[in-house]
N, CA, C and O atoms as a Tripos MOL2 file, in Angstrom:
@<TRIPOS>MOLECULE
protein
  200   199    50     0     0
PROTEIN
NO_CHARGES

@<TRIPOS>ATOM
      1 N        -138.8760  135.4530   78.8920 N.3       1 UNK1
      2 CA       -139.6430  136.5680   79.3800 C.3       1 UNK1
      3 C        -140.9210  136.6800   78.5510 C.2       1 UNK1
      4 O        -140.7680  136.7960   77.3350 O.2       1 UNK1
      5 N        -142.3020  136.6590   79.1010 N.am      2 UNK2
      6 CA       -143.2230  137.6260   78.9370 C.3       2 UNK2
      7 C        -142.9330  137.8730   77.5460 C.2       2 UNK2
      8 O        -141.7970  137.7620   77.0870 O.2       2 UNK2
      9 N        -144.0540  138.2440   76.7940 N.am      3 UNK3
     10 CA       -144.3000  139.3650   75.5360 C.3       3 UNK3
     11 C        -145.1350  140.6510   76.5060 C.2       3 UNK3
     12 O        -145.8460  140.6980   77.5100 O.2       3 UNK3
     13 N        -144.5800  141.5550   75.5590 N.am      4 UNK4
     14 CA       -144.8890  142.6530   76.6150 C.3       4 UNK4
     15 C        -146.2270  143.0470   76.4430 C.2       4 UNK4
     16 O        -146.3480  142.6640   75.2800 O.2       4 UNK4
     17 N        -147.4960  143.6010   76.7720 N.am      5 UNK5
     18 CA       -148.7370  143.9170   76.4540 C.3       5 UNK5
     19 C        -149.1260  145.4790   76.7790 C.2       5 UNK5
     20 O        -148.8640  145.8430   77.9250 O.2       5 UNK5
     21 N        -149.5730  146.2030   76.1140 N.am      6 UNK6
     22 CA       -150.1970  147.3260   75.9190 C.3       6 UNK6
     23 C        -151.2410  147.6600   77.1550 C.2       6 UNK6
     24 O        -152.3720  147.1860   77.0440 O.2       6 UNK6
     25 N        -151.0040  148.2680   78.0580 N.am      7 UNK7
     26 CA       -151.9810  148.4970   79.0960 C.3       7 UNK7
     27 C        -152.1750  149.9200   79.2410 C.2       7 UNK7
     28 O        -151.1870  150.6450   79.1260 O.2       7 UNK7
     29 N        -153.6990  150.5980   79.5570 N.am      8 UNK8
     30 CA       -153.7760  152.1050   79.6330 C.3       8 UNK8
     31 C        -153.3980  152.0130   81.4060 C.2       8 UNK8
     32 O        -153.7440  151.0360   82.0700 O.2       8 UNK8
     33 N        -152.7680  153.0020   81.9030 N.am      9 UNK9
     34 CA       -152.6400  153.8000   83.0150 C.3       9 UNK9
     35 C        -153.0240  154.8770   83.3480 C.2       9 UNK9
     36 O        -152.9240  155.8790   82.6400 O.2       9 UNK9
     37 N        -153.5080  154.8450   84.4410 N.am     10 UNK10
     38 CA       -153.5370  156.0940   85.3750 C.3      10 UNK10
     39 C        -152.7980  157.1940   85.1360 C.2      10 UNK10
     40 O        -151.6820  157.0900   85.6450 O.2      10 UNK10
     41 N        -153.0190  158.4460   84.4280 N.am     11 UNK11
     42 CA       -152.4560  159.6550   84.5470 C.3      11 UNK11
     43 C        -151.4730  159.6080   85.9270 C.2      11 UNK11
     44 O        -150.2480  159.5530   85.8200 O.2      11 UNK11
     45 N        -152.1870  159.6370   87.2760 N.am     12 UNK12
     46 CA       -151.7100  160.1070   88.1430 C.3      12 UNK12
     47 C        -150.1560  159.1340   88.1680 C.2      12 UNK12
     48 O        -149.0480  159.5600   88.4940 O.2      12 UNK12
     49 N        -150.4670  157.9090   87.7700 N.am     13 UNK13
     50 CA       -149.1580  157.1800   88.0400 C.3      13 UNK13
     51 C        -148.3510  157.7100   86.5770 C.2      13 UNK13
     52 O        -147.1660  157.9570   86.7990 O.2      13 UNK13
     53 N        -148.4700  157.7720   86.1670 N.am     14 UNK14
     54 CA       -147.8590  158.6260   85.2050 C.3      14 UNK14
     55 C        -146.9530  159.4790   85.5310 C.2      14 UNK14
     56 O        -145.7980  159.5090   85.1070 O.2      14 UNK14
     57 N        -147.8040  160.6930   86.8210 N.am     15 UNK15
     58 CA       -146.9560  161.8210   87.1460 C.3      15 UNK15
     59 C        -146.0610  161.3330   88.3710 C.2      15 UNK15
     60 O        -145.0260  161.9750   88.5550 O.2      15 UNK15
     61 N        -146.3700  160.1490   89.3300 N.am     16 UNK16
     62 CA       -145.9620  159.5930   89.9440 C.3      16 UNK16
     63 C        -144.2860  159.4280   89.6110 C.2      16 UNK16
     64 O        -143.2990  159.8840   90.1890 O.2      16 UNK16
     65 N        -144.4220  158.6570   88.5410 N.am     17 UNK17
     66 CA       -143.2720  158.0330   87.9450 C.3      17 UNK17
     67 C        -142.3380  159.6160   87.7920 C.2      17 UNK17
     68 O        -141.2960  159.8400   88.4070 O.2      17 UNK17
     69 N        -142.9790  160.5360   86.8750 N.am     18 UNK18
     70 CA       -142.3180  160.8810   86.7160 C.3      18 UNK18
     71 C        -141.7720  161.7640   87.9120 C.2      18 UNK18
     72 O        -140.7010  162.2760   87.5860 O.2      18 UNK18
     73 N        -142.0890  162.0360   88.9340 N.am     19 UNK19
     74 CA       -141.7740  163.2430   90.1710 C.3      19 UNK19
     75 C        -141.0060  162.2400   90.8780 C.2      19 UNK19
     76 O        -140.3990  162.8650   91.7480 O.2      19 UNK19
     77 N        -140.5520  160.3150   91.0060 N.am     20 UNK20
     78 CA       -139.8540  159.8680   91.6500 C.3      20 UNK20
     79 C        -138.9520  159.8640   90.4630 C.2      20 UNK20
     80 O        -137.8750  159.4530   90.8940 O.2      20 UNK20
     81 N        -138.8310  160.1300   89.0980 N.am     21 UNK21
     82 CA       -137.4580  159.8620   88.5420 C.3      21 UNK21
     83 C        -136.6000  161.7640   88.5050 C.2      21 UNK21
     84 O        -135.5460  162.2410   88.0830 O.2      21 UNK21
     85 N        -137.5370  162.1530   89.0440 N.am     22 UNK22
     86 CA       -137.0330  164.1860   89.3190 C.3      22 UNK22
     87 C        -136.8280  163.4980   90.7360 C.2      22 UNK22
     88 O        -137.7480  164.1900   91.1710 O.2      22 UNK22
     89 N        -136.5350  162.9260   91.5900 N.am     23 UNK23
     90 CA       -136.0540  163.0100   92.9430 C.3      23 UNK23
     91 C        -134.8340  162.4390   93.3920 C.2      23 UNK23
     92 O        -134.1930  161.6340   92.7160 O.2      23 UNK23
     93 N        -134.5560  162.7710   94.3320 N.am     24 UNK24
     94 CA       -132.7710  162.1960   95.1220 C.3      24 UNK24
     95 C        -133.1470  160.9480   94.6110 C.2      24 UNK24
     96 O        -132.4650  160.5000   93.6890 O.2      24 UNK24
     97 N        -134.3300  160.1410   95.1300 N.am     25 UNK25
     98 CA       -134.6660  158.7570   95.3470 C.3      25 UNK25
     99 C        -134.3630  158.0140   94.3100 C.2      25 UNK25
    100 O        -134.1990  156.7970   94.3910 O.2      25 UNK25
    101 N        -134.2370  158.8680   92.9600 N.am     26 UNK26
    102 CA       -134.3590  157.6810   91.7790 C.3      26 UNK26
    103 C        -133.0190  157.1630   91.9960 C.2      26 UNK26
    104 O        -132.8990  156.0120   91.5770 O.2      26 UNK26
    105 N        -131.8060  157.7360   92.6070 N.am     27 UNK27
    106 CA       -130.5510  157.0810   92.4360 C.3      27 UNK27
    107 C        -130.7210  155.5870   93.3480 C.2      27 UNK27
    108 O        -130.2320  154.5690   92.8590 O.2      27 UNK27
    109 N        -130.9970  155.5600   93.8660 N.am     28 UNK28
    110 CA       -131.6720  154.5190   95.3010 C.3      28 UNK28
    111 C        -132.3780  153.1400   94.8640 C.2      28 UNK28
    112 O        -132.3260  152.0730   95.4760 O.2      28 UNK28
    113 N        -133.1890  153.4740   93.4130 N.am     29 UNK29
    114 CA       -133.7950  151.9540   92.7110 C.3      29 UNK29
    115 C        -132.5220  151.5430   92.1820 C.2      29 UNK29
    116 O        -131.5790  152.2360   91.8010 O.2      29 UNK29
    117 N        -132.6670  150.2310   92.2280 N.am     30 UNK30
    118 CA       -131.8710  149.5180   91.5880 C.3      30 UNK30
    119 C        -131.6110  149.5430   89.5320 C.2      30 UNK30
    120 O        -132.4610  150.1550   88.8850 O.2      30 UNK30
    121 N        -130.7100  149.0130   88.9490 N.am     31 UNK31
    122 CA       -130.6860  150.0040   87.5810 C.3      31 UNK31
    123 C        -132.0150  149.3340   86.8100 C.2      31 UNK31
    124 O        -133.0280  149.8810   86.3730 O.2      31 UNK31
    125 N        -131.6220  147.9940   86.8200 N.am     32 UNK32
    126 CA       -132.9110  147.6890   86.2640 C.3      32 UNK32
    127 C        -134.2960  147.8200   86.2280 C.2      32 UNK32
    128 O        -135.1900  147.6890   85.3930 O.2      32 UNK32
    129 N        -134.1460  148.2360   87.8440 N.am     33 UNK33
    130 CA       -136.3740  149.1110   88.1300 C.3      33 UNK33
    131 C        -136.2800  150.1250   87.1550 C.2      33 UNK33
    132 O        -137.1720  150.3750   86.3450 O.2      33 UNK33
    133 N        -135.1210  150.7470   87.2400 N.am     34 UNK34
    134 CA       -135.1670  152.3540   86.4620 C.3      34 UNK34
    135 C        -135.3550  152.2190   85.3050 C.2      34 UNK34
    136 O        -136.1580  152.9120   84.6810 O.2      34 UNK34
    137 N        -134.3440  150.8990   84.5750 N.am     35 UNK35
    138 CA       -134.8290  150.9830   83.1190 C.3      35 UNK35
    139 C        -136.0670  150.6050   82.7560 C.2      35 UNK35
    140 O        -136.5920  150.9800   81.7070 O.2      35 UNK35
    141 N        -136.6380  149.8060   83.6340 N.am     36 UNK36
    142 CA       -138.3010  149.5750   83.3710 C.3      36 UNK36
    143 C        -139.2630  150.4220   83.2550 C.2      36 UNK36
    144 O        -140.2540  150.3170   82.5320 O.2      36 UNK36
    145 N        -138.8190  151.7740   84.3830 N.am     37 UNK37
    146 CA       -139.6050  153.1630   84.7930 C.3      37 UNK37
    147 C        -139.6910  153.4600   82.9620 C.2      37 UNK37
    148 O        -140.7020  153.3570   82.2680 O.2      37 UNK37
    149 N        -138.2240  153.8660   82.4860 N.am     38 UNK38
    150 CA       -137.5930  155.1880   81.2960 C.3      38 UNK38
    151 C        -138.1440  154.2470   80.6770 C.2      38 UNK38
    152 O        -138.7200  154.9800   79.8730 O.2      38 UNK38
    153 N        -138.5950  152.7790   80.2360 N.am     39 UNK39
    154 CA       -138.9620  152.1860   79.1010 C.3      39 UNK39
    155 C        -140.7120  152.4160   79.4760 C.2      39 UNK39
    156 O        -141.3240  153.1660   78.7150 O.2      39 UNK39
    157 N        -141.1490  152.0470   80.1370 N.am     40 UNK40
    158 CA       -143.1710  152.5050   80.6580 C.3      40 UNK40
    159 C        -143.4480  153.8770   80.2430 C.2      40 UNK40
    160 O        -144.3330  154.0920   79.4150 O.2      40 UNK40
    161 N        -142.4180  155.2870   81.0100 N.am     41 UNK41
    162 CA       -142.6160  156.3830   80.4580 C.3      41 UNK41
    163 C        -142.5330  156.3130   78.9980 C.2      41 UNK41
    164 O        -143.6250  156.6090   78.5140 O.2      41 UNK41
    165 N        -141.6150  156.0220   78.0780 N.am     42 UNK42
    166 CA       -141.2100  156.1170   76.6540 C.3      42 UNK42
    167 C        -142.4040  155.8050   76.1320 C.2      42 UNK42
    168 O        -143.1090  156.6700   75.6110 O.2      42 UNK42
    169 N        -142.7230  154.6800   76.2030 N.am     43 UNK43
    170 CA       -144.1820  154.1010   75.8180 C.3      43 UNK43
    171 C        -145.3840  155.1470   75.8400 C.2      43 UNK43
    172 O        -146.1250  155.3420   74.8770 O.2      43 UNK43
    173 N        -145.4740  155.7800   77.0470 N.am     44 UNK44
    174 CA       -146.3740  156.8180   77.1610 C.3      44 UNK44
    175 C        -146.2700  157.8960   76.6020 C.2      44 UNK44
    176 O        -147.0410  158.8160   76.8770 O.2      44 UNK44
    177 N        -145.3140  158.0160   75.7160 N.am     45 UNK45
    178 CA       -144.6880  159.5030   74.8110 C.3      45 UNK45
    179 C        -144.0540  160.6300   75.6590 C.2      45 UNK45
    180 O        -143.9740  161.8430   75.4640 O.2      45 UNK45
    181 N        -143.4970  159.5860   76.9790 N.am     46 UNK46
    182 CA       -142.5230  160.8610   77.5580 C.3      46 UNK46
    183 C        -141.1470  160.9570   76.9610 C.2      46 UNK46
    184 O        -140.5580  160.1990   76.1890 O.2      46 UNK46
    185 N        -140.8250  161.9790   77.4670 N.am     47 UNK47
    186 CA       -139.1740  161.6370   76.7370 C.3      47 UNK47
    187 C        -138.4710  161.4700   77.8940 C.2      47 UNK47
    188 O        -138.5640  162.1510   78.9150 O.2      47 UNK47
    189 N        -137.3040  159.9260   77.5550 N.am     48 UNK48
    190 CA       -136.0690  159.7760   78.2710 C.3      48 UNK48
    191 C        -134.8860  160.0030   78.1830 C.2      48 UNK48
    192 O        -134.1570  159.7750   77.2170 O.2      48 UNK48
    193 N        -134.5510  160.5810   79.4320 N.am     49 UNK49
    194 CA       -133.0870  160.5950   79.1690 C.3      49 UNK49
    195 C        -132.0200  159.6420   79.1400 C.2      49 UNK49
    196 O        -131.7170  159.1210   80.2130 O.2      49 UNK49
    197 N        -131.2020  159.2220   77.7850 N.am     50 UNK50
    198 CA       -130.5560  157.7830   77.6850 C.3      50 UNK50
    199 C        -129.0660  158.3690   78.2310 C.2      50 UNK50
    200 O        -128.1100  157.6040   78.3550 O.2      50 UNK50
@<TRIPOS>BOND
     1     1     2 1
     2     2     3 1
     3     3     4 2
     4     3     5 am
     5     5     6 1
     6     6     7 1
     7     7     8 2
     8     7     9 am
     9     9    10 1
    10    10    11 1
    11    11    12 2
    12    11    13 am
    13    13    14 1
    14    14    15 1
    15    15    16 2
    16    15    17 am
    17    17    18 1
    18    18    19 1
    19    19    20 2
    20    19    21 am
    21    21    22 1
    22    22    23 1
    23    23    24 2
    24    23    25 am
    25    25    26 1
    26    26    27 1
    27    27    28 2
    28    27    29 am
    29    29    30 1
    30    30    31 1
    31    31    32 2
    32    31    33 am
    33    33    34 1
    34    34    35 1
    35    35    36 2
    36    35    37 am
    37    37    38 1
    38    38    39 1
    39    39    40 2
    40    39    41 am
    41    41    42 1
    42    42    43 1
    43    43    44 2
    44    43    45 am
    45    45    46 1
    46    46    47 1
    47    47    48 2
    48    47    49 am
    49    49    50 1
    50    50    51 1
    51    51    52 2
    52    51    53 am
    53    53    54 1
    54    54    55 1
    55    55    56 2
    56    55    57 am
    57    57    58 1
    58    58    59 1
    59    59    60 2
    60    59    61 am
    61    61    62 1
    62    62    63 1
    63    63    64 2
    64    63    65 am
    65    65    66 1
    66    66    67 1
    67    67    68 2
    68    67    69 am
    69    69    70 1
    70    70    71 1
    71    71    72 2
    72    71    73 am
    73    73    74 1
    74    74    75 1
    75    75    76 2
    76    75    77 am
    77    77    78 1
    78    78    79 1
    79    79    80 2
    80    79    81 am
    81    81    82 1
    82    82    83 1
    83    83    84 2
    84    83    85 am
    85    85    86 1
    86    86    87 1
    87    87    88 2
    88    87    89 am
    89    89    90 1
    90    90    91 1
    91    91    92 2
    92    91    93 am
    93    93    94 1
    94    94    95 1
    95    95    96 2
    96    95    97 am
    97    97    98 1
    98    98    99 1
    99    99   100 2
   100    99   101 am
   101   101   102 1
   102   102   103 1
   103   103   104 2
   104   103   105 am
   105   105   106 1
   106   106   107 1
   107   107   108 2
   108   107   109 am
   109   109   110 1
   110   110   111 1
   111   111   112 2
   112   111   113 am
   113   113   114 1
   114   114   115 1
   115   115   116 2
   116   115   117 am
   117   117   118 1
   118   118   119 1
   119   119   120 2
   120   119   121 am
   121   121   122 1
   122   122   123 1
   123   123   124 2
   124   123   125 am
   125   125   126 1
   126   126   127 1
   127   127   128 2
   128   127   129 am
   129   129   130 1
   130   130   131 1
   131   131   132 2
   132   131   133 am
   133   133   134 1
   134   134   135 1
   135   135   136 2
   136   135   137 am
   137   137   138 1
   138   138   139 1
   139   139   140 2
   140   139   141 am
   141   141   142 1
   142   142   143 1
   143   143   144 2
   144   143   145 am
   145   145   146 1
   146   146   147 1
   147   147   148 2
   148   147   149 am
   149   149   150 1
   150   150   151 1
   151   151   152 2
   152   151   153 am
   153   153   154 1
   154   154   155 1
   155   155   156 2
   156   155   157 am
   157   157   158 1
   158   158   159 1
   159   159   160 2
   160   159   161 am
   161   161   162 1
   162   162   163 1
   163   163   164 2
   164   163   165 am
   165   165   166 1
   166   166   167 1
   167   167   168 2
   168   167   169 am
   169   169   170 1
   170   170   171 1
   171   171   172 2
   172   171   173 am
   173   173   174 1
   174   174   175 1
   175   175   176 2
   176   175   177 am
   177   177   178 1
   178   178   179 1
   179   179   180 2
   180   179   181 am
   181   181   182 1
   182   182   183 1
   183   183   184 2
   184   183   185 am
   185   185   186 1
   186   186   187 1
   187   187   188 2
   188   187   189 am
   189   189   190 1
   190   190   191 1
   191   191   192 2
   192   191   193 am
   193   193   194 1
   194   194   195 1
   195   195   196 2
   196   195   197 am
   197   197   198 1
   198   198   199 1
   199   199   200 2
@<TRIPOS>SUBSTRUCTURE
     1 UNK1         2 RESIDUE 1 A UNK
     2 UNK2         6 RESIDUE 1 A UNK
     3 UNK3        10 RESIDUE 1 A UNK
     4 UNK4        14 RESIDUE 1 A UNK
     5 UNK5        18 RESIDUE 1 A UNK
     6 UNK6        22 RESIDUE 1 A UNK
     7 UNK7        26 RESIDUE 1 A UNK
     8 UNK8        30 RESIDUE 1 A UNK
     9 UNK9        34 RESIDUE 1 A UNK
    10 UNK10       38 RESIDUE 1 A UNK
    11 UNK11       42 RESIDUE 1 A UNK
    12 UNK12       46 RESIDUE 1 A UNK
    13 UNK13       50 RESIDUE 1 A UNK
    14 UNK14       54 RESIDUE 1 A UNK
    15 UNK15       58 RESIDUE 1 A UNK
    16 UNK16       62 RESIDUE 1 A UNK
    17 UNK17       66 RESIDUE 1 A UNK
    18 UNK18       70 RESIDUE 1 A UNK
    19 UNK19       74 RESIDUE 1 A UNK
    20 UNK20       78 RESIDUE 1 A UNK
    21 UNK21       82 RESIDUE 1 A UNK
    22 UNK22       86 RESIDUE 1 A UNK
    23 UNK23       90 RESIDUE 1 A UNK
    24 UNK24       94 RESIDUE 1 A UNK
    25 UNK25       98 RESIDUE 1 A UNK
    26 UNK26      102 RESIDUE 1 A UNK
    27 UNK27      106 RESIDUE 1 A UNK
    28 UNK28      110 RESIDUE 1 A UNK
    29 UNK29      114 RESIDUE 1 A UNK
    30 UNK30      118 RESIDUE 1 A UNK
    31 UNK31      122 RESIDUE 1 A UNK
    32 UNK32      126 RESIDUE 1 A UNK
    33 UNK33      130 RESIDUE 1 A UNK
    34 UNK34      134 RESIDUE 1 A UNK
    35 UNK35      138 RESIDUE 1 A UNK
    36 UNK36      142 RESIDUE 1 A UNK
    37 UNK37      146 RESIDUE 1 A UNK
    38 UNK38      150 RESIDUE 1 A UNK
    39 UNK39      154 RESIDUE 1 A UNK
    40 UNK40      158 RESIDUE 1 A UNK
    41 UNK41      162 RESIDUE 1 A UNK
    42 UNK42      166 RESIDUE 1 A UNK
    43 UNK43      170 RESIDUE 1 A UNK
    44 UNK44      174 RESIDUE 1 A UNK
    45 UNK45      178 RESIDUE 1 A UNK
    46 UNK46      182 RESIDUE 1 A UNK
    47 UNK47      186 RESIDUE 1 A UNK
    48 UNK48      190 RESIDUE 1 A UNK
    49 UNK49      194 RESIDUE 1 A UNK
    50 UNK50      198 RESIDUE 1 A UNK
């Protein structure tokens, strides 16, 4: 795999992420999209729930 690289984002995808992991829908990604989501947010200084 990849080394992982430091990229700035979009606020809005930011809030994106976070209003699809507050929805029915997040049960619906598969586990591994999700852990990718909770590891991108973390990075961004959100907090996850482990």
């Amino acid at each position: 795999m990849a080394k992982a690289k430091m990229v700035s984002v979009s606020i809005n995808l930011v809030h994106a992420a976070r209003q699809l992991r507050e929805s029915r829908q997040w049960t619906q990604l598969p586990l591994d999209l999700r852990r990718l989501f909770e590891q991108g947010l973390a990075g961004n200084g959100q907090k996850v729930r482990r």
